[in-house]
PyMOL Python script that loads the backbone (N, CA, C, O; Angstrom):
from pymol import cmd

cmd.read_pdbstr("""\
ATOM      1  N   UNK A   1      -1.459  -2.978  17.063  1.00  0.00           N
ATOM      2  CA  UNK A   1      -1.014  -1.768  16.423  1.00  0.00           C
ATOM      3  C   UNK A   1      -0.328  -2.139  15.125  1.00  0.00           C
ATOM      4  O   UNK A   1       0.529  -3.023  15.121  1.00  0.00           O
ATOM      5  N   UNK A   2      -0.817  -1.230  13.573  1.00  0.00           N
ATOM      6  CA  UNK A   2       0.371  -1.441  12.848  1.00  0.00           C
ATOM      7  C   UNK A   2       1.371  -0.977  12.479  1.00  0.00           C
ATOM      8  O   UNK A   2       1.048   0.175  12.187  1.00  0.00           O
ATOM      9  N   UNK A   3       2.575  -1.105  12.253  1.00  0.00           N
ATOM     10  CA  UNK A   3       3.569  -0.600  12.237  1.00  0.00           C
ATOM     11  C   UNK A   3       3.777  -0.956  10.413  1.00  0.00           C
ATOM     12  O   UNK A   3       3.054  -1.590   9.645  1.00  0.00           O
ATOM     13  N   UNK A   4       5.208  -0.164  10.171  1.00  0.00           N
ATOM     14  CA  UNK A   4       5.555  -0.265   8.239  1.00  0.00           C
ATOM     15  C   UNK A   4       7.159   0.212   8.601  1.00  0.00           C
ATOM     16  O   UNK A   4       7.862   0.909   9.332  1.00  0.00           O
ATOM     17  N   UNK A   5       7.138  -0.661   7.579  1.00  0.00           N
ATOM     18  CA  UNK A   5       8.557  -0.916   6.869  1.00  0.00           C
ATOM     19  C   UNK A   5       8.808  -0.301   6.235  1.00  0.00           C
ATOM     20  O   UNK A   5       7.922  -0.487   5.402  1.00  0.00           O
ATOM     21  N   UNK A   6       9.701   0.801   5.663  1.00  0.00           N
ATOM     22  CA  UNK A   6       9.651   1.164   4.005  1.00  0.00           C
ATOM     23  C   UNK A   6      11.367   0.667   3.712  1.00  0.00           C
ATOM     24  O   UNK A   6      12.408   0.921   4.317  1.00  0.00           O
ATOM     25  N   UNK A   7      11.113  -0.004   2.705  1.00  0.00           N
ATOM     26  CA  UNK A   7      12.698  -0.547   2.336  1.00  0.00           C
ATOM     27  C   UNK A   7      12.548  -0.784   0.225  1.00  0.00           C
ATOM     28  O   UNK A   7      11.480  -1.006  -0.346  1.00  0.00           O
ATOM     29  N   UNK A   8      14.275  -0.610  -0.665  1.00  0.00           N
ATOM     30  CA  UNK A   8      13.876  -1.200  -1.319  1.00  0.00           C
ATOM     31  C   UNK A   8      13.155  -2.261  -2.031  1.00  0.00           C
ATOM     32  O   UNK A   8      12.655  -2.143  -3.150  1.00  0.00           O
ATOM     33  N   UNK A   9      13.142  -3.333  -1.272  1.00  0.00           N
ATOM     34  CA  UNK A   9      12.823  -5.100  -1.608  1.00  0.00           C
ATOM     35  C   UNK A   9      11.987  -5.321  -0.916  1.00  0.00           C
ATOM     36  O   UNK A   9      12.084  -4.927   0.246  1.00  0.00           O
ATOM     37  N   UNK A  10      10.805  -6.053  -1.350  1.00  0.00           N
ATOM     38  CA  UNK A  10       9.794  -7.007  -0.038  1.00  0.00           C
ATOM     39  C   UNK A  10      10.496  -7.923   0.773  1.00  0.00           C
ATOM     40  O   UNK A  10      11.100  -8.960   0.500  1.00  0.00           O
ATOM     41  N   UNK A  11      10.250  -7.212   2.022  1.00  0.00           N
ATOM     42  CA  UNK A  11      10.790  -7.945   3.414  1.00  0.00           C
ATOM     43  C   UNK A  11       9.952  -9.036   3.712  1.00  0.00           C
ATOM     44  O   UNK A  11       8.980  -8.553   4.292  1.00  0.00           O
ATOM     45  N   UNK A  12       9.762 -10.820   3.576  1.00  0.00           N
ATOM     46  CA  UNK A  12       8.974 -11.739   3.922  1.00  0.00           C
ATOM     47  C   UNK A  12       9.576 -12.245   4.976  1.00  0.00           C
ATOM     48  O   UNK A  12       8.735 -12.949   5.533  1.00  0.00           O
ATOM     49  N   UNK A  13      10.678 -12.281   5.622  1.00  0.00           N
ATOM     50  CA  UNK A  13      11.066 -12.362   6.944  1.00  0.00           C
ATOM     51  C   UNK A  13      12.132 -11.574   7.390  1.00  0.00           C
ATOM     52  O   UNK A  13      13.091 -11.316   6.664  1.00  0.00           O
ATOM     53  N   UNK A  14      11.976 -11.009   9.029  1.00  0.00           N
ATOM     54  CA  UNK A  14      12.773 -10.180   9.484  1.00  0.00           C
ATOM     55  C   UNK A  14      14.391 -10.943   9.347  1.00  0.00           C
ATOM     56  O   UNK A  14      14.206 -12.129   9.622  1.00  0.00           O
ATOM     57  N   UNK A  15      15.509 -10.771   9.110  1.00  0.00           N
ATOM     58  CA  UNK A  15      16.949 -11.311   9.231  1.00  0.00           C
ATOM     59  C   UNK A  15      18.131 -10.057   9.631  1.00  0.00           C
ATOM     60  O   UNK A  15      18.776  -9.251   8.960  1.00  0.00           O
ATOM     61  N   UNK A  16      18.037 -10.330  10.875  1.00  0.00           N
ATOM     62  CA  UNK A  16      18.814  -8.502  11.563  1.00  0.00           C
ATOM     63  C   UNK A  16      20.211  -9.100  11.025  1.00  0.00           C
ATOM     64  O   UNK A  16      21.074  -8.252  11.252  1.00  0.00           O
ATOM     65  N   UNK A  17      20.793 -10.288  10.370  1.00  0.00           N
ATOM     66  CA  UNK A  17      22.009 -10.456  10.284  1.00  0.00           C
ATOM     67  C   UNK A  17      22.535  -9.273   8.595  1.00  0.00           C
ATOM     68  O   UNK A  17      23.647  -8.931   8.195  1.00  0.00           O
ATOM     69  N   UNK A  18      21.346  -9.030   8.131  1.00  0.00           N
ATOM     70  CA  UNK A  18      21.754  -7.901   7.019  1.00  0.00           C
ATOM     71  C   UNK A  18      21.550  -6.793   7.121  1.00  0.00           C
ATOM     72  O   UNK A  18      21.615  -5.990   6.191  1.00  0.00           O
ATOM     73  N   UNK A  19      21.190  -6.472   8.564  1.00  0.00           N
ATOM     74  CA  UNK A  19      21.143  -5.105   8.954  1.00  0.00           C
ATOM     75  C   UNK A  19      22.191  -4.556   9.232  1.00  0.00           C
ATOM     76  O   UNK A  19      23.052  -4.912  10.037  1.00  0.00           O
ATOM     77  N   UNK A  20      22.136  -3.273   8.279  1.00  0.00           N
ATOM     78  CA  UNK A  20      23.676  -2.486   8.576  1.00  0.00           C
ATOM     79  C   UNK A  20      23.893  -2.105  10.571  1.00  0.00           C
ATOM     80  O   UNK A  20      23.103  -2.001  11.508  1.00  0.00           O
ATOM     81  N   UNK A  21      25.334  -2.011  10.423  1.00  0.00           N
ATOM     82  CA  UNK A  21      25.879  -1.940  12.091  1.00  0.00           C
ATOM     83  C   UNK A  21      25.362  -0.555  12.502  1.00  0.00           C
ATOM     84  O   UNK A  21      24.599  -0.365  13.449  1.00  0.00           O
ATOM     85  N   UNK A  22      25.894   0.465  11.630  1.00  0.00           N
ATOM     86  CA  UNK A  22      25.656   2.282  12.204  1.00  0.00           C
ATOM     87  C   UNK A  22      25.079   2.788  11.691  1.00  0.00           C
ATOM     88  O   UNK A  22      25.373   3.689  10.906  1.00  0.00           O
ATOM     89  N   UNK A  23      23.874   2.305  12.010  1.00  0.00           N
ATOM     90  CA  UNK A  23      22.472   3.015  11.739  1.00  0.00           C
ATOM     91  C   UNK A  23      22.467   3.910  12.877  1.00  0.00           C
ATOM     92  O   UNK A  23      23.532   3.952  13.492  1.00  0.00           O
ATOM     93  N   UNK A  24      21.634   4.548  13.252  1.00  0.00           N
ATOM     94  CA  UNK A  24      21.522   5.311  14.135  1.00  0.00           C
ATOM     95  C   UNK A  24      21.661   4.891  16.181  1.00  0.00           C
ATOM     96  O   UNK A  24      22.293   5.356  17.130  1.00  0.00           O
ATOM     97  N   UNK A  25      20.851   3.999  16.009  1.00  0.00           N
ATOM     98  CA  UNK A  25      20.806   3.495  16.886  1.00  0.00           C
ATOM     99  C   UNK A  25      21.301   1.730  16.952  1.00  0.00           C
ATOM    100  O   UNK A  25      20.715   0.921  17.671  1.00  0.00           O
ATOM    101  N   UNK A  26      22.131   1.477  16.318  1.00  0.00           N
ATOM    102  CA  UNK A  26      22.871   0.436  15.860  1.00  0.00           C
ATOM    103  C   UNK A  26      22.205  -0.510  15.194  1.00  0.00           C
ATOM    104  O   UNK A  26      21.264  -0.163  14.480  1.00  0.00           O
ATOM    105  N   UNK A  27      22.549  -1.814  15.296  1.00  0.00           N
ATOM    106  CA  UNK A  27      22.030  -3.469  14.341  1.00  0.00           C
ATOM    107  C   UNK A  27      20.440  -3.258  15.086  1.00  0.00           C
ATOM    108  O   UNK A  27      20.029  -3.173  16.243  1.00  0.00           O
ATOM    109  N   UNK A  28      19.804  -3.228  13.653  1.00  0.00           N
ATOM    110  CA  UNK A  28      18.058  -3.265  14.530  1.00  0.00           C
ATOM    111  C   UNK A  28      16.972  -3.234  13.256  1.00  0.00           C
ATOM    112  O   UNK A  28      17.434  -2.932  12.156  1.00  0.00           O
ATOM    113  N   UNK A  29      16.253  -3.386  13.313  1.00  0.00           N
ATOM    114  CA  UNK A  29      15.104  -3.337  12.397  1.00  0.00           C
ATOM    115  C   UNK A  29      14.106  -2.323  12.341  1.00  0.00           C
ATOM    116  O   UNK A  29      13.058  -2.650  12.898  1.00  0.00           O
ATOM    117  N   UNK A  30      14.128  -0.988  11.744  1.00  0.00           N
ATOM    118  CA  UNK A  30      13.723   0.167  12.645  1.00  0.00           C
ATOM    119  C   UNK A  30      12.023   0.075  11.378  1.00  0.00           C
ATOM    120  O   UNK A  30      11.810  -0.054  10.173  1.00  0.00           O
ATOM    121  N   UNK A  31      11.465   0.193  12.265  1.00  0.00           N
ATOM    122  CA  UNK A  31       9.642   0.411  11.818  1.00  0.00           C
ATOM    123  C   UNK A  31       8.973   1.754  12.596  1.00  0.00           C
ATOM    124  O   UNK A  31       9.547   2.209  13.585  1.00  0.00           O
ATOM    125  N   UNK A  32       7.922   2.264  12.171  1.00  0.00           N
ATOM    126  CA  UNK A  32       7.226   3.594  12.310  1.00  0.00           C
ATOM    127  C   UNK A  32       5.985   3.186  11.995  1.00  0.00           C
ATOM    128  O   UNK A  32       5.587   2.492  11.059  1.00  0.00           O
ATOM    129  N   UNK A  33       5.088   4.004  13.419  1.00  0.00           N
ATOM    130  CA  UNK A  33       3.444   3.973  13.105  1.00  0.00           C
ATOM    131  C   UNK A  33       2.921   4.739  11.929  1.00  0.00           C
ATOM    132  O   UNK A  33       1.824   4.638  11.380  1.00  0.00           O
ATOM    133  N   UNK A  34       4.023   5.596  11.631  1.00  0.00           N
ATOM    134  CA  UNK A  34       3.592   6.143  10.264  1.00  0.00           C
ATOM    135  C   UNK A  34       3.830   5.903   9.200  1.00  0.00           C
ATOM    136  O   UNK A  34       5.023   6.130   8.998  1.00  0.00           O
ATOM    137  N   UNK A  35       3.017   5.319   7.796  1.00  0.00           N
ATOM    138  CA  UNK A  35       2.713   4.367   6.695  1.00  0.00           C
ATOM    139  C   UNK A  35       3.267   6.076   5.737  1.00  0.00           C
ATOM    140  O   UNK A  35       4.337   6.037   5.129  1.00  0.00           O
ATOM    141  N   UNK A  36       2.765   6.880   5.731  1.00  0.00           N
ATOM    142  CA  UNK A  36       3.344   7.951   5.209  1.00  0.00           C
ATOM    143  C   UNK A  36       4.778   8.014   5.444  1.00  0.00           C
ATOM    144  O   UNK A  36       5.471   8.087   4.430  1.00  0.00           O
ATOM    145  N   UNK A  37       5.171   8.004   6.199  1.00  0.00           N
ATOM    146  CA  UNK A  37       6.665   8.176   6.643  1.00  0.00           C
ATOM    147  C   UNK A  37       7.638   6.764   5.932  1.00  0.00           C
ATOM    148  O   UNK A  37       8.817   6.791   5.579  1.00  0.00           O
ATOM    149  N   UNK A  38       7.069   6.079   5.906  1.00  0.00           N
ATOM    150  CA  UNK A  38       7.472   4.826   5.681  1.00  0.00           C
ATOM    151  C   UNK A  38       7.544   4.688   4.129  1.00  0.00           C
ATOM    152  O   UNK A  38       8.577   4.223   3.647  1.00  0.00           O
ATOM    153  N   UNK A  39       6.462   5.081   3.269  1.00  0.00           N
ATOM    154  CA  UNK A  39       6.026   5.172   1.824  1.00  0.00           C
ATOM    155  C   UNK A  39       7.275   6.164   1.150  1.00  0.00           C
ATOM    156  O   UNK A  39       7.650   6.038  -0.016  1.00  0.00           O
ATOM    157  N   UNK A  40       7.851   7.191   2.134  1.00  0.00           N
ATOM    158  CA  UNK A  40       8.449   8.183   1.504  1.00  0.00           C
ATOM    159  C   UNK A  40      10.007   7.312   1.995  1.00  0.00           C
ATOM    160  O   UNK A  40      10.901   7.322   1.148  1.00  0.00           O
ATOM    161  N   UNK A  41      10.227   6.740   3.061  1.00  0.00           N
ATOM    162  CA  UNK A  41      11.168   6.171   2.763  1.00  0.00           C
ATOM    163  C   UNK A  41      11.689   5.087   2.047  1.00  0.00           C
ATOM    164  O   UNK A  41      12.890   4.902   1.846  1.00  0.00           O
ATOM    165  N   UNK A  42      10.488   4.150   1.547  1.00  0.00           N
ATOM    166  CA  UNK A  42      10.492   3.590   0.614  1.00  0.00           C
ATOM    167  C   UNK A  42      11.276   4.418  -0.729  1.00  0.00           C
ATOM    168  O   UNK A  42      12.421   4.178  -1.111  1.00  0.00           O
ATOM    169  N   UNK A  43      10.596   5.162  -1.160  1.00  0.00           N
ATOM    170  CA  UNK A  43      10.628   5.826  -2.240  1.00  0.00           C
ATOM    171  C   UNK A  43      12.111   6.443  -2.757  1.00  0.00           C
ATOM    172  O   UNK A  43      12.652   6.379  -3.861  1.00  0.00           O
ATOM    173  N   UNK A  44      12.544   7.076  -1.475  1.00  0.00           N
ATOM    174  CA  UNK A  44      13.844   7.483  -1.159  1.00  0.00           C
ATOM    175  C   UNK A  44      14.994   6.771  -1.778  1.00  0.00           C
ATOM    176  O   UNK A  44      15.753   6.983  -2.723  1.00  0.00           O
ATOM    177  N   UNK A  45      14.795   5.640  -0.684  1.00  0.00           N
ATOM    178  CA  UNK A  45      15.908   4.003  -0.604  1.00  0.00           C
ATOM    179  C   UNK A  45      15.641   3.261  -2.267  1.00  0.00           C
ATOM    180  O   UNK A  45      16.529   3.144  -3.112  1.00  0.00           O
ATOM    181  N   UNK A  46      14.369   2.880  -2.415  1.00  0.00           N
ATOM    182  CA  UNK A  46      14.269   2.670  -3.969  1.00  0.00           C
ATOM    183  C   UNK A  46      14.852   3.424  -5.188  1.00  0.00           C
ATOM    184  O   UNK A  46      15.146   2.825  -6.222  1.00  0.00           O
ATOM    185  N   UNK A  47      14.983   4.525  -5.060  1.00  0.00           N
ATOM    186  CA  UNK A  47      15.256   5.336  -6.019  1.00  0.00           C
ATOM    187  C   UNK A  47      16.496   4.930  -6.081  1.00  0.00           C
ATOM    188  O   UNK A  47      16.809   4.437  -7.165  1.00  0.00           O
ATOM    189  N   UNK A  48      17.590   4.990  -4.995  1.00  0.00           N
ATOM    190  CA  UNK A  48      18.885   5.155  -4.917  1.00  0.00           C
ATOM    191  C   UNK A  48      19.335   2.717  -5.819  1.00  0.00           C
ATOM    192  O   UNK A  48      20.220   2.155  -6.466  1.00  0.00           O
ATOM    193  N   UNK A  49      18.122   2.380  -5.227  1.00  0.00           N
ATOM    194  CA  UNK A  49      18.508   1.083  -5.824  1.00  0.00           C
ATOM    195  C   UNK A  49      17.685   0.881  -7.185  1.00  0.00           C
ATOM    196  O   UNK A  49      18.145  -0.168  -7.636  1.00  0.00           O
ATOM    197  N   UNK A  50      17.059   1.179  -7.751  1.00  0.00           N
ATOM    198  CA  UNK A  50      16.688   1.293  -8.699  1.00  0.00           C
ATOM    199  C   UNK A  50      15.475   0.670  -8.787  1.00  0.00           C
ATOM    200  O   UNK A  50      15.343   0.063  -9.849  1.00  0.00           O
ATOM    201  N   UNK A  51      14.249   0.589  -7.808  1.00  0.00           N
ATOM    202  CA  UNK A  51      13.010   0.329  -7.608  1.00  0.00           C
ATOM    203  C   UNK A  51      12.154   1.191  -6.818  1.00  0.00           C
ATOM    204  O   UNK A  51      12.440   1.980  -5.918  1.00  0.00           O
ATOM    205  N   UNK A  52      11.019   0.869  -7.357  1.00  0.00           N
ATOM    206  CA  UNK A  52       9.744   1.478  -6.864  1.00  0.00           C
ATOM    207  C   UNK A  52       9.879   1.599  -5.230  1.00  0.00           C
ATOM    208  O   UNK A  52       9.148   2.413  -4.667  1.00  0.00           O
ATOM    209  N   UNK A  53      10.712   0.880  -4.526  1.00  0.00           N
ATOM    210  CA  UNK A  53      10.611   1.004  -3.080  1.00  0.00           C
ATOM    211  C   UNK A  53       9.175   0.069  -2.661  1.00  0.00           C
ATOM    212  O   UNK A  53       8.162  -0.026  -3.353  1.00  0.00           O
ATOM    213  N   UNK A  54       9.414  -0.540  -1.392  1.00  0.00           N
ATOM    214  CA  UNK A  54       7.866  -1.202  -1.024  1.00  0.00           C
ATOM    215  C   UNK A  54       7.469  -0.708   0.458  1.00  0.00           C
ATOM    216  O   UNK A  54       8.511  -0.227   0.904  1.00  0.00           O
ATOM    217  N   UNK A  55       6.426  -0.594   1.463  1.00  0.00           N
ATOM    218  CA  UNK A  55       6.183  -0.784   2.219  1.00  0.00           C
ATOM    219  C   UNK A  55       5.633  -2.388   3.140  1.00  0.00           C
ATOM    220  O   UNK A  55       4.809  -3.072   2.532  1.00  0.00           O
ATOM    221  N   UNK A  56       5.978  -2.760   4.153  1.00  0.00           N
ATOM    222  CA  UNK A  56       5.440  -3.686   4.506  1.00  0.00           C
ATOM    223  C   UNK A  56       4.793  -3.369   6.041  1.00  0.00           C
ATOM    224  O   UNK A  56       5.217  -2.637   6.936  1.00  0.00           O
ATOM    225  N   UNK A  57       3.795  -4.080   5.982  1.00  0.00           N
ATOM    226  CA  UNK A  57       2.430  -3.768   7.154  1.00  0.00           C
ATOM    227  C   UNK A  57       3.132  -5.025   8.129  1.00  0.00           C
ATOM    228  O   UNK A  57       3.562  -6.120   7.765  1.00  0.00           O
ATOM    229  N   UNK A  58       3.064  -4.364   9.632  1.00  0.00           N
ATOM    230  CA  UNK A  58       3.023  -5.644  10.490  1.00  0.00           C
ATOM    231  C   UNK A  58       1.969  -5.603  10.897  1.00  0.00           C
ATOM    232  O   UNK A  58       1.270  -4.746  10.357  1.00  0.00           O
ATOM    233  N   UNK A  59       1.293  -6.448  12.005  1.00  0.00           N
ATOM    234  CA  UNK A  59       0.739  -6.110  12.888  1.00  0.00           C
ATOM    235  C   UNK A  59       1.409  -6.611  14.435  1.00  0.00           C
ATOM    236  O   UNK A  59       1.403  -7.741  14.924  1.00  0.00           O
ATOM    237  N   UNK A  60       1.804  -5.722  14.823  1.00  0.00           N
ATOM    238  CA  UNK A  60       2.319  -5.789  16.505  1.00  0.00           C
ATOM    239  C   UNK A  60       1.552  -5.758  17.644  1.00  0.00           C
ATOM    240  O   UNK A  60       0.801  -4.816  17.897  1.00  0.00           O
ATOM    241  N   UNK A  61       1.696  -6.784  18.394  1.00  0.00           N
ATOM    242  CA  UNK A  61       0.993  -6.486  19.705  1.00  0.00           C
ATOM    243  C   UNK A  61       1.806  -6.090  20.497  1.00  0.00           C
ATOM    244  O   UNK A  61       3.034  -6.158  20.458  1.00  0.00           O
ATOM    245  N   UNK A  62       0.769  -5.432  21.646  1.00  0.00           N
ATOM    246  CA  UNK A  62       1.667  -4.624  22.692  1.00  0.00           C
ATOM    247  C   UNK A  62       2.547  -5.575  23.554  1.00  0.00           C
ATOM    248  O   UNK A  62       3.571  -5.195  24.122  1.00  0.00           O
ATOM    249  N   UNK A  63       1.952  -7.123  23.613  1.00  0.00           N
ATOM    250  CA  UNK A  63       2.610  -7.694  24.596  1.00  0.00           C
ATOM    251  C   UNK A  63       3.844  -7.675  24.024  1.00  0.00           C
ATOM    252  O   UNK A  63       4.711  -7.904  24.867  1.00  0.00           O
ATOM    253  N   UNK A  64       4.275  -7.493  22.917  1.00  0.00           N
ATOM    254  CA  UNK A  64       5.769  -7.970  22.592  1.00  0.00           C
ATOM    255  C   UNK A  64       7.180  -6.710  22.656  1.00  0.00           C
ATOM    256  O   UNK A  64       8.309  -6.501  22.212  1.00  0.00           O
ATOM    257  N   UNK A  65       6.344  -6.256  23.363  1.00  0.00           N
ATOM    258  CA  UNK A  65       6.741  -5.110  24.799  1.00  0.00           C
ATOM    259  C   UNK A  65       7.727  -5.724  25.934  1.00  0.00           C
ATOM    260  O   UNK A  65       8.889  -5.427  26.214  1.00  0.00           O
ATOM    261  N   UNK A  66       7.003  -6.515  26.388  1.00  0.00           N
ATOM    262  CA  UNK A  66       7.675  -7.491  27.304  1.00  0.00           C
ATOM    263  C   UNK A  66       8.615  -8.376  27.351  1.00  0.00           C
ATOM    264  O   UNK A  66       9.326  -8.759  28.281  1.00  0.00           O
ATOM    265  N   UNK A  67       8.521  -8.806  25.730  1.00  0.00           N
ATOM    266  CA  UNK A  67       9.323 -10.360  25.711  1.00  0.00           C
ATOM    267  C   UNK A  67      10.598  -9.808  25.377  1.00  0.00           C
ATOM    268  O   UNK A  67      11.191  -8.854  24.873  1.00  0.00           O
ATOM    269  N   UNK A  68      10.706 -11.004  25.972  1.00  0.00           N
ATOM    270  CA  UNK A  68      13.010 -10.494  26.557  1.00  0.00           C
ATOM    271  C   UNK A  68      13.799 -10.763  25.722  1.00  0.00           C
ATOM    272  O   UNK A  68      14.983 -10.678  26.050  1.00  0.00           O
ATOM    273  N   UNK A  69      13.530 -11.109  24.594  1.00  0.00           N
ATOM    274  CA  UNK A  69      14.458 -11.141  23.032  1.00  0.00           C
ATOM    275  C   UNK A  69      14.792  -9.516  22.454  1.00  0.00           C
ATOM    276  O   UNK A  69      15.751  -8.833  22.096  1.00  0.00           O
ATOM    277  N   UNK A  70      12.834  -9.391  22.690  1.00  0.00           N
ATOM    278  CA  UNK A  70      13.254  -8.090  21.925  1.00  0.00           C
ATOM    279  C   UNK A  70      13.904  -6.332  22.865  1.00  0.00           C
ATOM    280  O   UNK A  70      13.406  -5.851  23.883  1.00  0.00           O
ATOM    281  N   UNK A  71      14.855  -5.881  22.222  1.00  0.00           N
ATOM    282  CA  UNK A  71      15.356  -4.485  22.971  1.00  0.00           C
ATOM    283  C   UNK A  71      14.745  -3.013  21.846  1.00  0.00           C
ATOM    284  O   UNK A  71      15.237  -2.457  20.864  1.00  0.00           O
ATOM    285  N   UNK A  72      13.393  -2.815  22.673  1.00  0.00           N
ATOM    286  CA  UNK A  72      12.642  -1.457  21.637  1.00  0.00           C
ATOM    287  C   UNK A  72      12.832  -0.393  22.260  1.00  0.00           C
ATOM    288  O   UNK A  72      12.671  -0.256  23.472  1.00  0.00           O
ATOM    289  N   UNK A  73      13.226   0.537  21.409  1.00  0.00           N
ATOM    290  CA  UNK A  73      13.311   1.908  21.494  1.00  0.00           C
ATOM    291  C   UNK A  73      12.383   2.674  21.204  1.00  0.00           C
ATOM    292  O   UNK A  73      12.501   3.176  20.087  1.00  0.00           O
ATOM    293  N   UNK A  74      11.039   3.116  22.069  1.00  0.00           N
ATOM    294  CA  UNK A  74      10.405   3.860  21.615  1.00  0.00           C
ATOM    295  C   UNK A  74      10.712   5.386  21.754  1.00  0.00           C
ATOM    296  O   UNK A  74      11.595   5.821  22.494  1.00  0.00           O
ATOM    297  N   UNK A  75       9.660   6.379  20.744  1.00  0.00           N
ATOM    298  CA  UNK A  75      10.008   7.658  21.149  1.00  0.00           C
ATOM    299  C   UNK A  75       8.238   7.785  20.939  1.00  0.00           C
ATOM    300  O   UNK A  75       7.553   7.073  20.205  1.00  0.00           O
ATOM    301  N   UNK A  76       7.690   9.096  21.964  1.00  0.00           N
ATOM    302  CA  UNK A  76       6.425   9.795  22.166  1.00  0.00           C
ATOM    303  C   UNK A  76       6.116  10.662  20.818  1.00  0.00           C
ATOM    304  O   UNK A  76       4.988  11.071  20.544  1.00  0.00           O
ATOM    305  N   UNK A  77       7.283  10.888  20.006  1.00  0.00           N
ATOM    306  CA  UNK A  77       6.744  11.574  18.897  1.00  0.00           C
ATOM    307  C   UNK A  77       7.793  11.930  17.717  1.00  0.00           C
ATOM    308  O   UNK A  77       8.900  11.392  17.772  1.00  0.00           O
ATOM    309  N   UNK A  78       7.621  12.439  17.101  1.00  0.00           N
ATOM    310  CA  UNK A  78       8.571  12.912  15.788  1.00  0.00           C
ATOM    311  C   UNK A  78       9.537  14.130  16.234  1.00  0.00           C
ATOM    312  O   UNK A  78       9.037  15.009  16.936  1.00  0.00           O
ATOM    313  N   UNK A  79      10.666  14.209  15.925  1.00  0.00           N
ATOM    314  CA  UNK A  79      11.531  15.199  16.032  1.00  0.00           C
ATOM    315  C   UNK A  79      12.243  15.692  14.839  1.00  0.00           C
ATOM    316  O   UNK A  79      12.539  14.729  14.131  1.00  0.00           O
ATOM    317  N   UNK A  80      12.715  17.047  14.233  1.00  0.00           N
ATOM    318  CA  UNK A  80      13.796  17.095  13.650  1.00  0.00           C
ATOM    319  C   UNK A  80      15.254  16.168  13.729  1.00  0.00           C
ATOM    320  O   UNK A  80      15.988  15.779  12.820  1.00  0.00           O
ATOM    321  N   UNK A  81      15.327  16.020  14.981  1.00  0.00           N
ATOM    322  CA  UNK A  81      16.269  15.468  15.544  1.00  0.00           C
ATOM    323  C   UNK A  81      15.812  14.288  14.816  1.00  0.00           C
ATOM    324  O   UNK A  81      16.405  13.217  14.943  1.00  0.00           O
TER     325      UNK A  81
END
""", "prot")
cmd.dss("prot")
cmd.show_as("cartoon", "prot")
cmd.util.cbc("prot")
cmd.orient("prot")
């Protein structure tokens, strides 16, 4: 599956140690199956730093579902909320 990033700066490796604490769901690296969603948050976050904003493509497998490092929060769909 791929998943996207949208952040000011090209992300070439994940480092959760510069991830802000109170994000929503706390210290985490938050990605979306949606490349639209992601493009506009790019755009957003860039603006406010003074760049174009980037997206970055993973590709995720499902097994990494399982492995016991990682703690994922999925949700079934989009909310206002």
């Amino acid at each position: 599956m791929n998943i996207y990033y949208g952040s000011y700066t090209e992300i070439d490796d994940v480092d959760l140690s510069k991830s802000e604490r109170n994000k929503d769901f706390g210290r985490g690296f938050y990605v979306t199956r949606n490349r639209h969603h992601a493009e506009e948050w790019a755009k957003r976050i860039g603006e406010q730093h003074g760049t174009a904003g980037f997206v970055t493509e993973y590709e995720f497998g499902k097994y990494f579902f399982n492995e016991k490092n990682f703690k994922i929060l999925r949700f079934s769909g989009y909310t206002e909320r």
